[in-house]
C-alpha positions in Angstrom: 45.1 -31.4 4.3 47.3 -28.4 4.9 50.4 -28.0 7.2 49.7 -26.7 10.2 49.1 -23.0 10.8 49.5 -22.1 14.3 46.3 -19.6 16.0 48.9 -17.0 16.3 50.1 -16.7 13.3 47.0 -16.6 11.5 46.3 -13.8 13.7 49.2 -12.3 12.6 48.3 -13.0 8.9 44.6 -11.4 9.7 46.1 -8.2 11.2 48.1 -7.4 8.2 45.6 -8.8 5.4 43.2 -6.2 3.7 40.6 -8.2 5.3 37.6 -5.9 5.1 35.1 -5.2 1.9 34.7 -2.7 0.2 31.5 -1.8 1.4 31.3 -1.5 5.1 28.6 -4.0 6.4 24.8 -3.1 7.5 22.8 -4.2 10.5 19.6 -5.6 11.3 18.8 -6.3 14.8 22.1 -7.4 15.3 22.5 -9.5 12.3 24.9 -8.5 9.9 24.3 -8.7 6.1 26.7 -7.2 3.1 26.6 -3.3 2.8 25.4 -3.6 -1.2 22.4 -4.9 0.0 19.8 -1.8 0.8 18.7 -0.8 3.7 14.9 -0.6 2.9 14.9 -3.7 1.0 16.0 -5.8 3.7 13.7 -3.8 6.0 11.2 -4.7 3.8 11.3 -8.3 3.7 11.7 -8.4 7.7 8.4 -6.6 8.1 6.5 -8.8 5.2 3.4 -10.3 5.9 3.8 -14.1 4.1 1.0 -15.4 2.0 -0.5 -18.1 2.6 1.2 -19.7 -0.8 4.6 -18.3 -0.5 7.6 -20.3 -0.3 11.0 -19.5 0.9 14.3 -21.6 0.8 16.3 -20.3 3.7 20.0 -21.0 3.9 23.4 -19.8 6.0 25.3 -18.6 2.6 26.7 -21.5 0.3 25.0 -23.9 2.1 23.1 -24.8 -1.2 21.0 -22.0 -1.4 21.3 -21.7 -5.5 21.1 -25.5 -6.1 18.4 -26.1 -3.6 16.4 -23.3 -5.4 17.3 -24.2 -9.0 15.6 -27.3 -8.3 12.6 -26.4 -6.5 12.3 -24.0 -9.3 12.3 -27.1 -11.6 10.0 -28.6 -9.2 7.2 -25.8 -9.8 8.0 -25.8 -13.6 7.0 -29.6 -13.7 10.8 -30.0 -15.7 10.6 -27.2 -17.8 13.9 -25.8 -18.7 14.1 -22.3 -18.7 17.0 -22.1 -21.6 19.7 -20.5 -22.4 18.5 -16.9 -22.2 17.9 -17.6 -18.3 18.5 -14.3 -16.5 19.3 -14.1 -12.6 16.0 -13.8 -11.0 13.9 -15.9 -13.9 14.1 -18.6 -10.9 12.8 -15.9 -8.3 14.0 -13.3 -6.0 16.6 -13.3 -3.8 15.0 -11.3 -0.9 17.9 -9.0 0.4 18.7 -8.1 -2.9 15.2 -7.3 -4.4 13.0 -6.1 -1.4 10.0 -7.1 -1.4 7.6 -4.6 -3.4 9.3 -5.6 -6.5 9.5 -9.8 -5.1 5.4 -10.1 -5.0 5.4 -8.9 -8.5 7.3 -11.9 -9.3 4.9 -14.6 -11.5 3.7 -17.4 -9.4 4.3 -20.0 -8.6 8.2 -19.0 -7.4 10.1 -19.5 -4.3 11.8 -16.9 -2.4 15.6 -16.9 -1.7 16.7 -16.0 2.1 19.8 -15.8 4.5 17.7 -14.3 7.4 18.0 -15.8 10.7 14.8 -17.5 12.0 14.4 -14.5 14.6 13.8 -11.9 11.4 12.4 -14.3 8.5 8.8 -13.0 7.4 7.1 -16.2 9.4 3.3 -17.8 9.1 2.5 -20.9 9.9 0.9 -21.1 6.9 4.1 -20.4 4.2 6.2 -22.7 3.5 10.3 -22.8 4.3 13.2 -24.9 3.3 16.3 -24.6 5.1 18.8 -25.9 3.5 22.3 -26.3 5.7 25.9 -27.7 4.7 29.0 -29.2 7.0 30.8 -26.2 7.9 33.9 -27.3 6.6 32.7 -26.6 3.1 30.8 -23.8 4.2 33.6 -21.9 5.1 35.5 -22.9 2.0 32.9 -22.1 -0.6 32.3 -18.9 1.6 35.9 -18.2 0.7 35.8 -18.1 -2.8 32.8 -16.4 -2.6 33.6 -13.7 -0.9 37.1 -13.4 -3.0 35.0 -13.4 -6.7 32.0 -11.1 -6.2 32.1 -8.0 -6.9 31.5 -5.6 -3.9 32.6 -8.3 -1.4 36.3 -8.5 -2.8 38.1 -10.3 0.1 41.7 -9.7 0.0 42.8 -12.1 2.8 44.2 -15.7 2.9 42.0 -18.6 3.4 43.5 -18.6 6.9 42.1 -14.8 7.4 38.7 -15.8 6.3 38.9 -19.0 8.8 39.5 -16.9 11.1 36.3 -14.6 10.8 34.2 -17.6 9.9 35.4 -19.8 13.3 34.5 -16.3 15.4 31.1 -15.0 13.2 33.1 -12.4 12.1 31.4 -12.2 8.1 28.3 -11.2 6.9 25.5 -13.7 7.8 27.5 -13.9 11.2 27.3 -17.1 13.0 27.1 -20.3 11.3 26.3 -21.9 14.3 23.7 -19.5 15.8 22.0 -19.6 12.2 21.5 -23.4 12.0 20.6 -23.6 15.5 17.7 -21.1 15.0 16.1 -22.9 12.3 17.1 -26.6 13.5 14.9 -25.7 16.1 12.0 -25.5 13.8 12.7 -28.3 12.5 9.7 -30.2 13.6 6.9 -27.9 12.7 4.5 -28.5 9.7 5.9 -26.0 7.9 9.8 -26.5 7.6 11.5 -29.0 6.1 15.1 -29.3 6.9 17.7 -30.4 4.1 21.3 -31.2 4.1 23.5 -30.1 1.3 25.1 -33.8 1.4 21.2 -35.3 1.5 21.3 -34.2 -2.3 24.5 -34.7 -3.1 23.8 -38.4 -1.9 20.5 -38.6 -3.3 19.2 -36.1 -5.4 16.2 -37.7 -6.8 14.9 -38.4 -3.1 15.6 -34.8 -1.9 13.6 -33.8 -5.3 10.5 -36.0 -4.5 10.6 -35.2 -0.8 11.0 -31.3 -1.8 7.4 -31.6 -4.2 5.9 -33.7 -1.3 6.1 -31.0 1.3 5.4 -28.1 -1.2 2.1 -29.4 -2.2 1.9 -33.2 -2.8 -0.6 -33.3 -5.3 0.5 -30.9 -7.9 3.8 -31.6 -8.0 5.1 -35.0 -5.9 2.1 -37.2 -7.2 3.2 -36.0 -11.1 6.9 -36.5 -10.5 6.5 -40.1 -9.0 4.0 -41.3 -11.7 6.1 -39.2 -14.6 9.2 -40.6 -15.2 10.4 -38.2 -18.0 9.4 -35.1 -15.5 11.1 -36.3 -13.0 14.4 -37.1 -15.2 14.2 -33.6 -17.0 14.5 -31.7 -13.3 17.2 -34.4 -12.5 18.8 -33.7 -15.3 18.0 -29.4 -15.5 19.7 -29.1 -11.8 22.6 -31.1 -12.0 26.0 -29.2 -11.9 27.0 -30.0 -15.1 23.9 -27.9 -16.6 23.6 -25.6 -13.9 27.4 -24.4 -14.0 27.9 -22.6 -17.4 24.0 -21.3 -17.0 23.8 -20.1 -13.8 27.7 -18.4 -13.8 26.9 -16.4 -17.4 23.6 -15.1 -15.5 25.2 -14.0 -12.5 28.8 -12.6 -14.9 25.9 -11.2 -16.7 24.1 -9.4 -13.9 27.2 -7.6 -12.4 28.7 -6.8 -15.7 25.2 -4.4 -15.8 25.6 -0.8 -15.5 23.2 0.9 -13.1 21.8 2.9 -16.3 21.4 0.0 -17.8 19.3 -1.8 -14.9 17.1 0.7 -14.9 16.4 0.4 -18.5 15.7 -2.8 -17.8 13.0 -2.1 -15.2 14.9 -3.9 -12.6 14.3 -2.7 -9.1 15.4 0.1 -7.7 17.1 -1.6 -4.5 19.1 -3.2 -7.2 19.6 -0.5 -9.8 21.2 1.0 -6.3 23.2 -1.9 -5.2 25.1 -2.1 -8.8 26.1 1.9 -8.3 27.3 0.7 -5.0 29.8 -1.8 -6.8 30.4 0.1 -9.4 32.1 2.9 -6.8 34.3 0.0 -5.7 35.8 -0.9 -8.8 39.6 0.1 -9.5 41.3 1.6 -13.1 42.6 -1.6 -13.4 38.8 -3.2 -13.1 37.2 -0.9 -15.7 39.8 -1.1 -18.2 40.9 -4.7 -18.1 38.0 -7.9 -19.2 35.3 -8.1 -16.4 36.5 -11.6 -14.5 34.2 -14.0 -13.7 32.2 -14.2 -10.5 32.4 -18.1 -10.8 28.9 -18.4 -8.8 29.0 -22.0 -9.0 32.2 -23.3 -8.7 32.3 -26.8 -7.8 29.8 -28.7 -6.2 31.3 -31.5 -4.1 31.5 -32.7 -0.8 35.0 -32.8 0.9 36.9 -29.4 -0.5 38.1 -28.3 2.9 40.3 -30.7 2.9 42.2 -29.1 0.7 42.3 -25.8 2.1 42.3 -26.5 6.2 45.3 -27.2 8.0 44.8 -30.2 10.6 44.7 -27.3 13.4 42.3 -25.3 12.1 40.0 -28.8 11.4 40.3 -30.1 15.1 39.6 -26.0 16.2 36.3 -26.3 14.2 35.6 -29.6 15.5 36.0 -28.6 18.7 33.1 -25.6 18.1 31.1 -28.0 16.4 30.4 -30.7 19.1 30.3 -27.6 21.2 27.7 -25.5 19.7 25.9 -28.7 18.8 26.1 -30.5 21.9 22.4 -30.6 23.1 20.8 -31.4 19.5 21.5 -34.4 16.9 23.1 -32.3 14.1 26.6 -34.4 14.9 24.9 -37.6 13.3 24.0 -35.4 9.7 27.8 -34.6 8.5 29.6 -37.3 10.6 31.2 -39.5 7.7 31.8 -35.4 6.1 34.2 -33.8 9.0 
């Protein structure tokens, strides 16, 4: 763990930091999501009617959302790789990105990918939802490097300026707390299942059986417990060590796009105009030099923050933990993790 930075210095840090993106945030009923993201598309999704058939994972961001929907993606391919030619959305939409004109063209079966609150997800009882949550402690550190690496976001702070925003809701997503609290709620309903990051780090296979289960027990958990080879193949398709280099080149692939280019490609218009939004945000320095990595998937394990949080800043988020989750039994989930 990290010496100890006092509160008022890391105030003093965040004040002089270049703390902001690029790309001033948007709004949605309060709820704030990154400013590359467009306006009708996320409109869009919040006033979708669900199908009866549709599937979303939900997550607060790096909470799991690309593992957790790499393997359900497995999960409806019955194991099928998708090789090494995989592109970004081959695995389905993400919904703020895509809208969702161009996400119910998307083959099916698929899943779609959400960071909405409960309050604006497209809801019927009849869809299905996933919500996938992580300690907070990682959270904020994989929310870190996230926010430093892709393009458009390009955080210029310290980890103790992000902590800072993370501990007070200050980042796009807002509040990790009010976001888990709005879908642990719903935990109980037919329709949600509620997944811990640290559930499939733990246990992977059992996340993977209890994932087909809830989706639709006879096409897919029945053939993944009496298929061993099935079952192995998505084991073995979403583990880190495969997912890494694949789902990093897709993603270094994707923002290395031109917006000409994207719309050669056919891709939505939402995200034809969220790549000319990044584009605008890149420096000289950017265009000239070679494009760096995004690093989408960086490293997968339980326990990071303590190499980034100073012993202040753990008992500070502690302290907001046991308070925001005082009245539900959330503690129990990450207790051996914080």
């Amino acid at each position: 763990m990290r010496p100890i930075v006092e509160r008022g210095e890391a105030q003093r840090l965040l004040s002089m930091s270049e703390a902001s993106s690029p790309i001033p945030s948007n709004y949605f009923d309060g709820f704030r999501l990154p400013g590359m993201f467009s306006k009708e598309a996320v409109q869009s999704v919040i006033d979708y009617k669900p199908r009866d058939d549709d599937i979303f994972i939900v997550t607060y961001p790096k909470c799991g959302t690309t593992w957790s929907h790499h393997t359900l993606a497995l999960i409806l391919r019955h194991g099928e790789n998708f090789g090494e030619n995989f592109k970004l959305m081959d695995s389905g939409p993400f919904l703020e990105m895509t809208g969702m004109e161009a996400s119910t063209k998307v083959p099916r079966p698929c899943a779609f990918r959400t960071h909405l609150p409960f309050r604006l997800v497209p809801w019927s009882d009849k869809a299905k939802y996933i919500y996938v949550t992580r300690n907070p402690k990682d959270a904020c550190v994989s929310a870190f490097h996230h926010t430093q690496n892709i393009p458009g976001m390009d955080f210029k702070g310290t980890f103790d300026d992000f902590f800072e925003k993370f501990i007070s809701g200050d980042i796009d997503c807002g509040d990790y707390f009010d976001h888990l609290e709005g879908w642990y709620k719903q935990r109980n309903r037919p329709n949600v299942l509620f997944v811990t990051y640290e559930e499939m780090k733990e246990d992977h296979e059992a996340v993977i059986l209890k994932m087909a289960s809830f989706v639709d027990d006879e096409k897919y958990g029945e053939p993944l417990r009496n298929d061993q080879q099935m079952l192995d193949n998505v084991l073995k398709y979403s583990s880190f060590k495969e997912m890494k280099p694949l789902l990093n080149k897709s993603m270094d692939d994707f923002f290395a796009m031109s917006a000409n280019n994207a719309e050669k490609s056919k891709m939505p218009e939402s995200i034809q105009n969220m790549l000319s939004k990044v584009s605008e945000t890149k420096t000289d320095e950017d265009v000239a030099g070679k494009p760096k990595s995004c690093n989408f998937v960086r490293k997968g394990i339980i326990g990071d923050w303590r190499n980034h949080f100073s012993e202040e800043q753990s008992r500070r988020l502690d302290e907001k933990f046991a308070e925001r989750t005082k009245n539900i039994e959330i503690p129990e989930i990450w207790k051996k993790y914080l």
